[in-house]
C-alpha positions in Angstrom: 0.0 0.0 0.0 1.5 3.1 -0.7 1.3 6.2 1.3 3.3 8.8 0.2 3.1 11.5 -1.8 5.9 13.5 -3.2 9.3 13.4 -4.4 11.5 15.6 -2.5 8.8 17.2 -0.7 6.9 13.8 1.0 4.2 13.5 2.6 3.3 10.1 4.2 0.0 9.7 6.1 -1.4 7.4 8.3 -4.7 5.8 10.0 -7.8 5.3 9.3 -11.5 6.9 9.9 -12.3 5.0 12.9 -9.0 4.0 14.5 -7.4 5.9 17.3 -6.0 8.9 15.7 -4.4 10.2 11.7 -1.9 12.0 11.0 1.4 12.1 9.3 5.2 13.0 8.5 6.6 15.5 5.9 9.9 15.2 4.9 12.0 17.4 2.7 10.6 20.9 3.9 13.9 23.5 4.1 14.7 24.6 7.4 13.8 27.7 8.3 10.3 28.5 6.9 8.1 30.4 9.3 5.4 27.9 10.7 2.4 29.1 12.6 -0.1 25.8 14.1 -2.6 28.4 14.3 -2.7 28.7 10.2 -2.9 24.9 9.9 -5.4 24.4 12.2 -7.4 26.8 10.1 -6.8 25.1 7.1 -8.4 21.9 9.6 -11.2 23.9 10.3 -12.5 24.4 6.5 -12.2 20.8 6.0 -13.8 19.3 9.2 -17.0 17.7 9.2 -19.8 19.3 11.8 -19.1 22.5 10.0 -22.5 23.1 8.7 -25.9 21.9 8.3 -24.7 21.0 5.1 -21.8 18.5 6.0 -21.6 15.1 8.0 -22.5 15.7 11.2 -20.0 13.2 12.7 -18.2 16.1 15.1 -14.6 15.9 15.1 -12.5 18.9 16.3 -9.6 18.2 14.1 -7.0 19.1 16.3 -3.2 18.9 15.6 -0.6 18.1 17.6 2.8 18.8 15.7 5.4 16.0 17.4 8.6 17.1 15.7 10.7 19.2 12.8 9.6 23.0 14.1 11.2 25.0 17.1 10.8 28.2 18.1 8.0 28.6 15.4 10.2 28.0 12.8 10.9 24.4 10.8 14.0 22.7 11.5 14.9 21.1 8.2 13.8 17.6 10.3 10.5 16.0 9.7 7.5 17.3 11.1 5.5 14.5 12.5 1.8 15.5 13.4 -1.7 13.8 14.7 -5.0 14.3 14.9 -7.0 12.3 17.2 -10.4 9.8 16.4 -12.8 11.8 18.7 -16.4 11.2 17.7 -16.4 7.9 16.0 -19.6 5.5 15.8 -17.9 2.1 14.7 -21.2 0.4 15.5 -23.0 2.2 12.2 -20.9 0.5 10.3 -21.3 -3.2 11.6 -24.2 -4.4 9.3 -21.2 -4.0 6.2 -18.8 -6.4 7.8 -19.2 -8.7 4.7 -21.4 -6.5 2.5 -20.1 -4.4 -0.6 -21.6 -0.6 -0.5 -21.9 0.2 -4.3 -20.0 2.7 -5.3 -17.6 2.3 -2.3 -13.6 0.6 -2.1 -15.1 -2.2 -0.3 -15.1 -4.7 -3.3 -11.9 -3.8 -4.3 -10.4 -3.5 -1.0 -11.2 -7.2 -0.4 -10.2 -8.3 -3.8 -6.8 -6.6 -3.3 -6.5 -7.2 0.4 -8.2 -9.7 1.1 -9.1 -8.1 4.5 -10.0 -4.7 5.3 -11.3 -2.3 8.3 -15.3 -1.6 7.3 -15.6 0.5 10.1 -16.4 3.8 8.1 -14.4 2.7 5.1 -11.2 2.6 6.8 -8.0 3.8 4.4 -10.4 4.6 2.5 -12.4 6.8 3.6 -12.2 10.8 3.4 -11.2 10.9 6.8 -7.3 10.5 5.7 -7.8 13.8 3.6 -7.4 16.0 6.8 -3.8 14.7 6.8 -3.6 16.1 3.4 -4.9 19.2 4.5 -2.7 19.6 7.0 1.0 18.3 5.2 -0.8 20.8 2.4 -0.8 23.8 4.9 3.1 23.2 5.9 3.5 23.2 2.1 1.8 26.8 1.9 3.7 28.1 4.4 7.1 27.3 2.2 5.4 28.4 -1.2 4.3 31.8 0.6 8.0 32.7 0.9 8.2 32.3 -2.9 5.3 34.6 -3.7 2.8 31.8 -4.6 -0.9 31.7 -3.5 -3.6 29.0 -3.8 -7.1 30.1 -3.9 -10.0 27.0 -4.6 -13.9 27.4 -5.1 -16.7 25.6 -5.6 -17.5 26.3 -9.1 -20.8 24.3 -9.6 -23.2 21.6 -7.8 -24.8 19.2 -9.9 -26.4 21.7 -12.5 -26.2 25.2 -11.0 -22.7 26.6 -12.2 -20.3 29.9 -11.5 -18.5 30.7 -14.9 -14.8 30.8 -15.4 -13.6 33.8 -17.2 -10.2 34.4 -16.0 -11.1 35.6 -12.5 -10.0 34.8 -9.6 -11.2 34.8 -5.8 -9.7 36.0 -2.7 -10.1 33.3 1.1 -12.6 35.7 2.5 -15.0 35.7 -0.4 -15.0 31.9 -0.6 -15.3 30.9 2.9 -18.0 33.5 3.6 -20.4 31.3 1.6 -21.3 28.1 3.7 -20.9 26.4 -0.1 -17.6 28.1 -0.5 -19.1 29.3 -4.0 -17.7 33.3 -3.7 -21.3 34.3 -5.9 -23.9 35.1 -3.6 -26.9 34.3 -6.3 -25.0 31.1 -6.8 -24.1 30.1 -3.6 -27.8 30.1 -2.7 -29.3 28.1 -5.3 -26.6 25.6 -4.2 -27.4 25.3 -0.8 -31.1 25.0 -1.6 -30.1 21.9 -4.1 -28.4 20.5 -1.3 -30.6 20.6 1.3 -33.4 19.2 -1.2 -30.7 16.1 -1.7 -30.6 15.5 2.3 -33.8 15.9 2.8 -34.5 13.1 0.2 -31.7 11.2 1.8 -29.8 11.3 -1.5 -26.5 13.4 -2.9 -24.6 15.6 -5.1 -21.5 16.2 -7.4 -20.3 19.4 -8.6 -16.7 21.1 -9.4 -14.1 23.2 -7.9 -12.3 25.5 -9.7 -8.4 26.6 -8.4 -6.0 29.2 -9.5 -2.7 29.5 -8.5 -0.7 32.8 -8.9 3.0 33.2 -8.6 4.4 30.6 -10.2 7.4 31.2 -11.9 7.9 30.5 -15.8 10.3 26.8 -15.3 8.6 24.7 -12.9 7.6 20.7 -14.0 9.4 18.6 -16.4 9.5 18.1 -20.5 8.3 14.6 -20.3 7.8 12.6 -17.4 6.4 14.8 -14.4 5.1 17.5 -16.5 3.6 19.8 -14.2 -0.3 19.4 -15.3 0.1 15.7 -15.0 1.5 15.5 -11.6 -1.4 18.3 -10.7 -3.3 16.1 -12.2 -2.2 12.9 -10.3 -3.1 14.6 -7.3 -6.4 15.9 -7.9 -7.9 12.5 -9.5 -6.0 10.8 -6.0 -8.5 12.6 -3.8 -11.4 10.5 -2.9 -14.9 10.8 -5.1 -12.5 12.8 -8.2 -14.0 11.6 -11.6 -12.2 14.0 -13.9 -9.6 17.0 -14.1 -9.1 19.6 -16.7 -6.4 22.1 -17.3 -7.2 25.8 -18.8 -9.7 25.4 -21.5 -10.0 21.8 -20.8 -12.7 20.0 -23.3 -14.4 23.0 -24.0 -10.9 24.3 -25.9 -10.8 20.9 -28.1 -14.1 22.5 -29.4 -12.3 25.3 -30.9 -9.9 26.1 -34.5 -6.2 26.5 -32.9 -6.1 29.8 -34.1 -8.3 30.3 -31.6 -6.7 28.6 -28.5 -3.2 29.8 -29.2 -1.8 31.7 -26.3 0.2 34.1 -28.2 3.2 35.9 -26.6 3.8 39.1 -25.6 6.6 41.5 -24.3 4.9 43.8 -21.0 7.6 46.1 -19.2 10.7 43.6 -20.2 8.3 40.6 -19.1 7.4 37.8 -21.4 3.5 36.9 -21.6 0.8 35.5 -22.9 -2.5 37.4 -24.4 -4.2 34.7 -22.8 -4.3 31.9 -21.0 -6.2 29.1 -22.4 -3.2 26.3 -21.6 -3.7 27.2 -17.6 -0.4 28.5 -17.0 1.7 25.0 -18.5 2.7 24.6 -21.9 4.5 21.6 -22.7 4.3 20.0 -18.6 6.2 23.4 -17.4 4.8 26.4 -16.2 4.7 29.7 -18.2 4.7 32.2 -15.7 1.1 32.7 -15.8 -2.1 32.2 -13.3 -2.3 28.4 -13.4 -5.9 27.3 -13.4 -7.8 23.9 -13.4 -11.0 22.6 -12.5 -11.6 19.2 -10.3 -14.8 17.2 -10.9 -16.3 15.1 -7.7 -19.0 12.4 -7.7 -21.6 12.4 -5.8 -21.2 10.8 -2.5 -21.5 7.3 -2.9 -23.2 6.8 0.8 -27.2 7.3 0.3 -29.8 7.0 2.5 -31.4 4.8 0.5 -31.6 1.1 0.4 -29.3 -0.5 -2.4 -29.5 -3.6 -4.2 -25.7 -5.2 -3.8 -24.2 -8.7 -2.8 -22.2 -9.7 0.2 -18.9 -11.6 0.6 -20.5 -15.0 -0.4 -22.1 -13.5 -3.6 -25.7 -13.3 -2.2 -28.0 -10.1 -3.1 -28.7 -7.9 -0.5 -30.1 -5.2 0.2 -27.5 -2.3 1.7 -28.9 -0.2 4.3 -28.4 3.8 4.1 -26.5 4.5 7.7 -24.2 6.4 9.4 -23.5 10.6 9.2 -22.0 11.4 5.8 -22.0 14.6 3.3 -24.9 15.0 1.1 -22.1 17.0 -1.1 -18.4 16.4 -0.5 -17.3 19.7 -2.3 -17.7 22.5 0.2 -14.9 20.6 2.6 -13.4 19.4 -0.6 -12.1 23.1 -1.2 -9.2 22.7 1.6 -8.0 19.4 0.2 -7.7 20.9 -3.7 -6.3 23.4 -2.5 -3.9 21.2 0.0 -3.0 18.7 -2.7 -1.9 21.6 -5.3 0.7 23.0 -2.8 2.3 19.5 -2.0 2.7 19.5 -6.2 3.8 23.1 -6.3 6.0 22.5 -3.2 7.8 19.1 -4.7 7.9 21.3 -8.5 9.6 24.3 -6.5 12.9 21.9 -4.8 12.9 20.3 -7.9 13.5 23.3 -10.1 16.2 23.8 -7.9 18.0 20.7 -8.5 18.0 21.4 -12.2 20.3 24.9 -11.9 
């Protein structure tokens, strides 16, 4: 089983949704980089469920407790080891799936692979192990702030009501002043409402975040294996419920004559850049110097409260009983972790491009 992420910049997590505690090491973060616990447990707090009416009500505080690799509020060039206890978990809810598949779910697969796995709430698998994420993803913004870089994610659309994507971007307090995390105000309200409706009837939702990253010098990635997109893209389609992930135009742009997707160059005040930016800020896997910007597309949540035609471990059909406290939409707390799993990438691309000088 693999569980680490990264190539100079690693982060390795641990534990599982209803085990004792999570957590996890990063290794490869240079000394010296101003840490604050307060700014990661933020970053925790837009991911955590019990945020919301519109979230899993399972309540877990999310907080961290940093073991090693910072001192005197500054990292040490050592690895930082942190955990984040188990507080509020109901193994119990998840007893009547001891040898039942959930459809949609990693329990098949899990058993095919494994041959034994940890039901209780989906174990590795479940979403739980994304707050680890969240917070190795938080360490890694505090290294890429020191290089002018910022991460800003938003929730773009839920199921059919959408926010369009002309080149803007967003700043923290806009997004997070929405319960949605959707910065329109118009749009963020006929979200909510479809969500609620999808509680109410015990079902769920999928949707999109959109991200933008600003500061990225033109150089980052690699010319064939490791190109930046692709490793951005690795990431995103590694975080749980992720169907699809496009980069600048994305399929819309294959729609088009090349004449009109061409980002043509430009020289402003001794700077080279492009008129515009349908290639996201990468042209051929390395970054260009512009806004890099890509949209994420998540399933809806695969847990219903609905019973479910499936089969159990013997191959008998049963009938899979909607339980436990789970999102009716993943994305609102799916914002942190886009925007967590982008600055692990950036973070890795950013030591790399230093090995190549």
């Amino acid at each position: 089983m693999s569980n680490t992420f990264g190539r100079l910049f690693k982060l390795t997590t641990f534990g599982e949704s209803h085990g004792k505690a999570i957590g996890g090491i990063v290794d490869g973060c240079p000394a010296g980089i101003s840490f604050s616990e307060d700014f990661v447990q933020k970053e925790l707090d837009r991911r955590k469920p019990g945020q919301s009416h519109l979230t899993t009500q399972r309540k877990e505080s999310d907080t961290v407790q940093f073991l090693s690799g910072v001192f005197e509020g500054k990292t040490t060039g050592a690895p930082i080891g942190f955990m984040i206890p188990n507080e509020d978990q109901r193994s119990k809810d998840y007893s009547h799936l001891k040898d039942r598949f959930r459809p949609s779910h990693a329990d098949f697969t899990y058993e095919q692979k494994y041959g034994h796995r940890d039901y209780r709430g989906g174990g590795r698998s479940s979403a739980r192990e994304t707050a680890s994420r969240v917070a190795g993803g938080a360490i890694a913004q505090a290294f890429l702030s020191t290089l002018g870089v910022t991460i800003t994610a938003w929730v773009e659309r839920v199921k059919d009501v959408e926010l369009g994507y002309s080149g803007q971007s967003y700043d923290r307090k806009e997004v997070d002043a929405s319960l949605v995390r959707c910065p329109d105000e118009k749009a963020s309200d006929e979200m909510q409402k479809l969500i609620e409706h999808a509680r109410k009837n015990g079902d769920t939702l999928g949707g999109a975040i959109r991200c933008v990253i600003s500061g990225v010098p033109a150089g980052w990635g690699e010319p064939v294996f490791g190109k930046l997109h692709a490793e951005l893209g690795g990431a995103m389609l590694g975080i749980n419920a992720v169907k699809a992930f496009e980069i600048g135009s994305g399929i819309e742009g294959t729609t088009h004559f090349g004449s009109e997707q061409n980002d043509a160059f430009i020289m402003d005040e001794g700077t080279t850049k492009t008129t515009s930016n349908n290639s996201g800020g990468i042209q051929g896997g390395i970054s260009n110097g512009q806004s890099i910007h890509f949209s994420v597309a998540f399933k809806p949540v695969a847990t219903i409260m609905k019973d479910q035609v499936s089969v159990d471990q013997e191959g008998h059909e049963i009938l899979v009983k909607g339980k436990g406290r789970h999102d009716p939409c993943v994305l609102p707390r799916a914002v942190a972790i886009v925007e967590a799993m982008a600055a692990l990438v950036l973070a890795d691309a950013a030591l790399l491009a230093r090995t190549n000088k």
